[in-house]
N, C-alpha and C positions, 0 to 999 in steps of 0.2 A: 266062643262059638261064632261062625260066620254066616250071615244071610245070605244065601245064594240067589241070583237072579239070573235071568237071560238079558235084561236090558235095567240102568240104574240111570234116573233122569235127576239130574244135581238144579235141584230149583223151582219152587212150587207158584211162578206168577202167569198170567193169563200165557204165557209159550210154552212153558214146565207143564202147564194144566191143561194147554189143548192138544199137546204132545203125547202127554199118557190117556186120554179120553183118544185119541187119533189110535195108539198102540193097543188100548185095550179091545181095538174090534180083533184081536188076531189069540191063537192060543200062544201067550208070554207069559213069563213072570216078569213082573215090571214092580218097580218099585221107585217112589222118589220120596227125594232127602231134600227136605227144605229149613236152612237153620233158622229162621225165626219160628214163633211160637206159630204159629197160623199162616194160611197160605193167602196170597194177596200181598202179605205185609211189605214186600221190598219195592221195587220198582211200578207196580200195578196197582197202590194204595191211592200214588198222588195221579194217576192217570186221569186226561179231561172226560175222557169216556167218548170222544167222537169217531163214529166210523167213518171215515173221508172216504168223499167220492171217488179220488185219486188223480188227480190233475198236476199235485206238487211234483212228485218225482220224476225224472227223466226218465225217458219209456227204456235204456240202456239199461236202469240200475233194477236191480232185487225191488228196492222198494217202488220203483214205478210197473215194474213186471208181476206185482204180488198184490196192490194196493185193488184193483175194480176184481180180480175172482174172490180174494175176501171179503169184499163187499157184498158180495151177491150169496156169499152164502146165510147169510144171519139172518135171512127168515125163516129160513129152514131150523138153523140153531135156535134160534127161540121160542121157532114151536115145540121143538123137541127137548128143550131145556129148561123151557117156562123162566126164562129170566127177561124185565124190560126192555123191550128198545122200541125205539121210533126213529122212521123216517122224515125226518124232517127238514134235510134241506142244508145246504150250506151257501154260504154267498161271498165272494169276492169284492169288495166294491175298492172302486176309484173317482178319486177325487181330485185329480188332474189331468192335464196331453199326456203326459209320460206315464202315469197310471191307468191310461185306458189301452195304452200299447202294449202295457204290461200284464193287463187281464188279456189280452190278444195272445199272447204272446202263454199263457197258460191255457187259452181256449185250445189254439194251434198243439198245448202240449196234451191236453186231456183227450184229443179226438186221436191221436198218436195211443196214448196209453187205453182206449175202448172204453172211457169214460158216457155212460149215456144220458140222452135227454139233455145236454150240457147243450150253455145259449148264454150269451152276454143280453142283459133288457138295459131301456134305458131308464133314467130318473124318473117317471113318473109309475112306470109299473111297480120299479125300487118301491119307493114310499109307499103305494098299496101295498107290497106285499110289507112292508118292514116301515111303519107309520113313524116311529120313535128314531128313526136313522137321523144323523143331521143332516138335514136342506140342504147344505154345500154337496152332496153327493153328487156325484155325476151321472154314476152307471156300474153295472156291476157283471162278474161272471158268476152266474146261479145253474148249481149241480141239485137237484133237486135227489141224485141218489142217496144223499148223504146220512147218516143219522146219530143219533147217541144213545150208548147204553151206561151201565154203572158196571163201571171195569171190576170192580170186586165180586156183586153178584154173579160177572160171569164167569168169574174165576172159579168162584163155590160151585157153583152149575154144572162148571167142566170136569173139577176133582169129584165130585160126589158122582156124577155119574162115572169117572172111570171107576172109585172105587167100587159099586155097582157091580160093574164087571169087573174086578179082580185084579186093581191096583191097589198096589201097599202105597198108602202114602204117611211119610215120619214125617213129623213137624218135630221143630229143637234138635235137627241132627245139623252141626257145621260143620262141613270137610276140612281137614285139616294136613290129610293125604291120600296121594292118590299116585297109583303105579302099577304098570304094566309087566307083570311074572306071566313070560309064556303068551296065551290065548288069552291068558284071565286080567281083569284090572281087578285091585284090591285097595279098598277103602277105609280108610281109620275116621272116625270121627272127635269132635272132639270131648264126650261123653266117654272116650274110649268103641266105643262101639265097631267093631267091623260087618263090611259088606265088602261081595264079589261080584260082578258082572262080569258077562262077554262082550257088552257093549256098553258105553259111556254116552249119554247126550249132555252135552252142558249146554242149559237154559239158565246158566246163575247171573243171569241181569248185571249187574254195577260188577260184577266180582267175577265173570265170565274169564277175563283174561289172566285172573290168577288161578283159577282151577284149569285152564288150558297150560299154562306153565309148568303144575304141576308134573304135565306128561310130557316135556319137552317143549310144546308149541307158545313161540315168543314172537310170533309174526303181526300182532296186533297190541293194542291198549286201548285200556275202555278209559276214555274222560268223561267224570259227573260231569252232565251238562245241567246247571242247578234254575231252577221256573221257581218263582214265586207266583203263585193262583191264591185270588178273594174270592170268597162266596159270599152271596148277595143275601140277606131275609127277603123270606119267601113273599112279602107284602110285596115286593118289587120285582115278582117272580115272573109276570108277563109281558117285561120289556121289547125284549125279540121270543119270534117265534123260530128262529133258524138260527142255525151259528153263523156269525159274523166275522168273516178274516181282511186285515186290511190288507195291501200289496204288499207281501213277503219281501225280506232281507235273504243274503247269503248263505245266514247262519239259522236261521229261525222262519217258522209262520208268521210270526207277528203275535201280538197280545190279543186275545180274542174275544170275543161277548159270545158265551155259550149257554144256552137254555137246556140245563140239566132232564134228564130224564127223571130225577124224581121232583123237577119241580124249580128248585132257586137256580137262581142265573149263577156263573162263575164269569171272573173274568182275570185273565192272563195268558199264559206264562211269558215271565223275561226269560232270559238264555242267557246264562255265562257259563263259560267252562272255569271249572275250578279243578283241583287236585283231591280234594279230603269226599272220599264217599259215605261220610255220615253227616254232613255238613247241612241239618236241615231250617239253617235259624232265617229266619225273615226280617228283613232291614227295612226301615224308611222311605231308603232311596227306591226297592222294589216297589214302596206302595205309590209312592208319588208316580214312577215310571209307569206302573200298569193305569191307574186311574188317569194320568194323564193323556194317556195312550187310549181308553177306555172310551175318555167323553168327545174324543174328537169323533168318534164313531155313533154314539147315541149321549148327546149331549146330558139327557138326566138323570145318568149314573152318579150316584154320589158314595166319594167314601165313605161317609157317613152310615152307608147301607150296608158295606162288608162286616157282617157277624162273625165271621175267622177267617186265619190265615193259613193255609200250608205248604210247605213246599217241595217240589218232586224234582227227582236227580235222574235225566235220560241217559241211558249210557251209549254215548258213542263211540266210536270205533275210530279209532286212529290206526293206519297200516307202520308197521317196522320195514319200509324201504329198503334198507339198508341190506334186508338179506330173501326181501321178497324173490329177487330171480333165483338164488339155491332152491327156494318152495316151486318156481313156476316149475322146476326141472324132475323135479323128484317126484311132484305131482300127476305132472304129465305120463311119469314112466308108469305111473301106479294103473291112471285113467283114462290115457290115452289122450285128452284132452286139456286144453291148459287152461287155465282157471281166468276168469278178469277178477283184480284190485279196484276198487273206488272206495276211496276213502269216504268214510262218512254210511257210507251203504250194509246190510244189511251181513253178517259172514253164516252161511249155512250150509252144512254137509261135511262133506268127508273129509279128512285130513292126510296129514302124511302119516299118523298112527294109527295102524289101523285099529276098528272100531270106535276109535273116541270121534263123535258126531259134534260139531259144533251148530248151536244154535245160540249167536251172541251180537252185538253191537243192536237188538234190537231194540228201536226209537222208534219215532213215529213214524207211517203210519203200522207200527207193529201190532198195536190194537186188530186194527183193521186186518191185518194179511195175516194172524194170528191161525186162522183154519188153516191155511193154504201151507203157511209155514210145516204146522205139524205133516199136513203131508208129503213136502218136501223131505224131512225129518224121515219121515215111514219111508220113502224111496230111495234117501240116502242107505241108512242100514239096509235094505235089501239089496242095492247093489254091492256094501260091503261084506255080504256072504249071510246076514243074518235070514233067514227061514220064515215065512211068512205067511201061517197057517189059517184063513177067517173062520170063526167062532159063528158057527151057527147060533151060538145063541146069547151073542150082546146083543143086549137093547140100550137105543139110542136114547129113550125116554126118561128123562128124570122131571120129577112132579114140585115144586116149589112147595116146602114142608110149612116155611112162613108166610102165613098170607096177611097180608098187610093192611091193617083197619084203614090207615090214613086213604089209599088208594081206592076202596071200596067205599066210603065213604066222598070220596072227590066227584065217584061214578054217581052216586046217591041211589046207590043199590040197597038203600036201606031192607028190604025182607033178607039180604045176605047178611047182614050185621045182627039180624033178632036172629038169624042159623045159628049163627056163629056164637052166639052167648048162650043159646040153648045148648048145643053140644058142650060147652066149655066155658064154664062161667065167668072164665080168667080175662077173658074177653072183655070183661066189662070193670077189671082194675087197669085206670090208665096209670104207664109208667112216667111215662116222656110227653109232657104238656103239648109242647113245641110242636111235636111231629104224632101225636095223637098216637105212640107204641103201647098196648096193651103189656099186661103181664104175660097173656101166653103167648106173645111172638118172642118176648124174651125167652121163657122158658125153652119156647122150641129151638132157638137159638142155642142155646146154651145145649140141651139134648144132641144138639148135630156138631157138636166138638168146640164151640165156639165158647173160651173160658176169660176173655180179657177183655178190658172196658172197648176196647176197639177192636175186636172179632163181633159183639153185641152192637155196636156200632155199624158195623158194616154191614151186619146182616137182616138190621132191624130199622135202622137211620137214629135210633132212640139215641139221643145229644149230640144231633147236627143243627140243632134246630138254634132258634135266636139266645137264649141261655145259655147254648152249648154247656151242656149237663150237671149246670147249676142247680136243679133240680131235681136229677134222677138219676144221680150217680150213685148216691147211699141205698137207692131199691133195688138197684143193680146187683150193687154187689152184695146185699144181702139174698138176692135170689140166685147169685152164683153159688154162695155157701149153702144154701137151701137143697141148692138142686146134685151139687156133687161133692158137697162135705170138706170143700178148701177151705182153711181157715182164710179171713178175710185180713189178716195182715199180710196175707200169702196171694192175694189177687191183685192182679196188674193193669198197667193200662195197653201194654203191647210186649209183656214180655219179661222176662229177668232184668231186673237193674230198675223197674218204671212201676215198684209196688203204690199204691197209693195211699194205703195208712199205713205207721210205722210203728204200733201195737194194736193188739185185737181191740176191737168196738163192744164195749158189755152189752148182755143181752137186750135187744130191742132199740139198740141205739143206731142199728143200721136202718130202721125203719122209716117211712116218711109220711 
C-alpha cells in the first residue's frame, strides 16, 4: 500500500519542522519522513541555539538576506509556541588595531544587512556590561538583537503544532529511493514502506545532497563541518550574560562563550571539515583548542568546569562547478531568471525537476532564518504550480505540555509548585537531581512520543545536569516501560543500535 500525499518533506530538524508547521496553514496533505527515531536528532541536537542578530553574512548571500527577518520573528514564535528564548545580546569584541577594523568592518556589514540597535562601545562600557571579559579587551560590536533558544524544544514546538493541524509526521522512515514516474515522486523506505508525493522538499541536513541525487540533481555536496562544544556546570553558569564571539576566520565564527537558555554556559565550536557524516567522537586537541580559545576571552573559564562534551556536524554546501553553467541555462529556461551560486551559502527552491524543492546546505545562521526559510519553501512550491488553499482553521497555538519545575522554581513561584503537586502528585518524585526533573515531566515526555534516553532528555534536560545521568537513567527507563509497555532491554539512548541494557533488569531492579 502506498501513502499518498500532496507534499512529502524528507527530514524532521528545526527546517523539516518549520516547513511542515509553515505548510500546515493551507489545506495539504503533508507528511514528513524522518529516519531517526525522534525529530531533532540529526543536525539540530548539537545546535548552539543562538539566534544572531546577523551581521556575519554578506548582505549578497541567502544567509545575510534571511538572517535580521528571522530574527524578528521569534517573539511572535514563542508566544505562540510556548518554547524559551531570550533576548539577550551578542558581542563581538576586539583586542587589537586590526581587530577593531574588523568589528568596523562588520559594523559597516550589519547596517547593509538591516541589522538594528547595532553600535561598537568602548572598554569601559564592555566590562559593565560583561565584568568577567579579560581586561586586555579593547572594545567591542554589541547587537543587542540577538538571543538563544533550545534548538530542540523548538523543533518539538514546530512538529507538534503542525501535527496539530494535520501533518503526518514518521519518525524511523530512511529513504532509500526516490523517483520521478510522471507528475508523481515515489518513495521506498528502508522498512520497505512506500510513499507518493506531488512534490518533494528535501530538508535532510548532512544527507541533503544524496537525496537530491536521488533525482538526478549533482550540482552540490554537503561537507560535515565537524564543532566540538563543552558545557560548563551550571555553578559557573553566570559567567557572561550575552554571547561572546571573538573576530571571525574565513571558515568559522570563532569559538564562542554562549550563556544557554536554560542556564550553563557552552563554549565552542572548532570547525573542520571532514568527510565521514557520523563522525561524532571528541579529541583532546578539540578541548585544548576550545578552552584555549575560551580563556583568552573570559579568563575563568576552566576545563575543569565542562561536565560533557558533544559534537555537531554543520552541513555545508560545496557547488559542482564543473556543470553549474548547464543548471544556469536550463534553470533560466524554466524561470526566467538565472540563479546566483555562492559556495558555502544557503541552496533553496526550485530545481531543474520539477517539484522536488531543495532546502539544503543549511548552517548557521539557519537557526535563525529557519521561519523565513520555510516560507521561502511555501513560495517556491507555489510558483512551481502547487495550489495553495489557507485553512481557516489552523491554529498557531501550541501550549507547552511540560512544564518545568526547575524553571518555576528559579522564578520562586513557589504557590505554582504547591499547584502543581496538588493537581499531580508526580510532581513531587524528583527524577533528575541535577536539574531538579520530576516524574511527571517525564511521563509527560514520554506521553508526547518521546521513547529514548535522549528524546527525555531533550525534552525534560533530565541527565544534562553535572552527573550526566548517573543517577536517573535506571528511573528513566523504568518509567518508559511503565508508561508504554517496551521491554527495557528494548530502550535506547537515541535509536536502534544504542540499547542500553543487553538483558531485561528483574523486577524492581530498574528502580532507584
Amino acid at each position: 500500500m502506498t501513502n499518498k500525499y500532496d507534499v512529502i518533506i524528507i527530514g524532521a530538524g528545526v527546517i523539516g519542522a518549520a516547513i511542515a508547521r509553515e505548510l500546515s496553514r493551507y489545506h495539504l496533505d503533508v507528511a514528513v519522513l524522518e529516519k531517526e527515531t525522534d525529530v531533532s536528532f540529526g543536525v539540530s541536537k548539537a545546535n548552539s541555539g543562538i539566534i544572531h542578530a546577523g551581521f556575519h553574512a554578506p548582505p549578497d548571500t541567502l544567509k545575510g538576506k534571511l538572517a535580521v527577518p528571522g530574527n524578528r520573528k521569534f517573539d511572535r514564535l514563542c508566544e505562540e509556541l510556548d518554547f524559551p528564548f531570550e533576548r539577550n545580546g551578542e558581542l563581538m569584541v576586539a583586542f587589537s588595531e586590526d581587530e577593531i577594523h574588523t568589528l568596523q568592518f562588520y559594523y559597516d556589514r550589519g547596517k547593509k544587512n538591516n541589522v538594528p540597535y547595532l553600535e561598537i562601545i568602548g572598554k569601559e562600557r564592555l566590562l559593565e556590561l560583561e565584568p568577567n571579559l579579560n581586561p586586555d579587551v579593547e572594545c567591542a560590536l554589541y547587537a543587542p538583537s540577538a538571543g538563544v533558544i533550545c534548538p530542540y524544544e523548538y523543533c518539538f514546538a514546530l512538529i507538534e503544532n503542525a501535527k496539530q493541524n494535520g501533518v503526518n509526521v514518521i519518525t524511523g522512515e530512511k529513504v532509500i529511493h526516490l523517483e520521478k514516474k510522471g507528475k508523481i515522486f515515489e518513495i521506498k523506505t528502508e522498512k520497505n514502506n512506500k510513499y507518493s508525493a506531488l512534490y518533494i522538499v528535501n530538508a535532510a541536513g548532512l544527507f541533503a545532497d544524496e537525496i537530491a541525487r536521488m533525482v538526478g540533481i549533482t550540482n552540490f555536496k554537503i561537507v560535515p563541518r565537524k564543532g566540538e562544544e563543552y558545557l560548563l556546570d551550571r555553578r559557573v553558569g553566570k559567567l557572561v550574560k550575552r554571547v561572546i564571539f571573538p573576530c571571525p576566520t574565513k571558515k568559522s565564527k570563532g569559538m564562542l562563550i554562549i550563556p544557554t537558555v536554560d542556564g550553563p554556559v557552552m563554549v565552542g565550536p572548532t570547525a573542520l571539515d571532514i568527510e565521514d557524516k557520523v563522525d561524532f567522537s571528541t579529541t583532546r586537541d578539540g578541548l585544548k583548542q576550545v578552552f584555549n580559545h575560551a580563556q583568552k576571552l573570559v579568563p575563568s573559564i576552566r576545563s575543569t568546569d565542562a561536565i560533557t562534551s558533544f559534537v555537531g556536524l554543520r552541513p555545508a554546501a560545496t557547488r559542482n562547478y564543473s556543470i553549474i553553467s548547464k543548471f544556469f541555462s536550463i534553470i533560466k529556461s524554466f524561470t526566467g531568471t538565472k540563479p546566483e551560486y555562492i559556495d558555502g551559502d544557503f541552496i533553496i527552491g526550485r530545481t531543474t525537476v520539477s517539484g522536488f524543492i531543495n532546502a539544503a546546505g543549511i548552517q548557521s545562521p539557519g537557526l535563525t532564518a529557519s521561519p523565513i526559510i520555510a516560507e521561502h519553501i511555501s513560495d517556491a512550491l507555489l510558483k512551481d504550480g502547487l495550489k495553495l488553499e489557507k485553512n481557516p482553521a489552523f491554529n498557531p497555538i501550541r501550549k507547552r505540555r511540560v512544564k518545568h519545575l526547575r524553571v518555576i522554581l528559579e522564578k520562586k513561584f513557589f504557590h505554582e509548585v504547591e499547584k502543581l503537586v496538588k493537581e499531580n502528585k508526580k510532581y513531587s518524585n524528583l527524577v533528575c537531581r541535577c536539574e531538579n526533573v520530576t516524574e511527571a515531566e517525564i511521563v509527560d515526555a514520554i506521553k508526547m512520543g518521546h521513547t529514548t534516553l535522549d528524546g527525555i532528555k531533550f525534552a525534560t534536560r533530565a541527565g544534562t545536569g553535572r552527573c550526566q545521568s548517573g543517577f536517573c537513567t535506571t528511573r528513566i527507563l523504568d518509567l518508559i516501560h511503565q508508561e508504554t509497555g517496551i521491554p527495557v532491554e528494548k530502550i535506547t539512548k537515541k535509536g536502534p543500535g544504542s540499547e542500553i541494557v543487553l538483558t531485561p533488569l528483574r523486577k524492581g531492579q530498574g528502580n532507584s
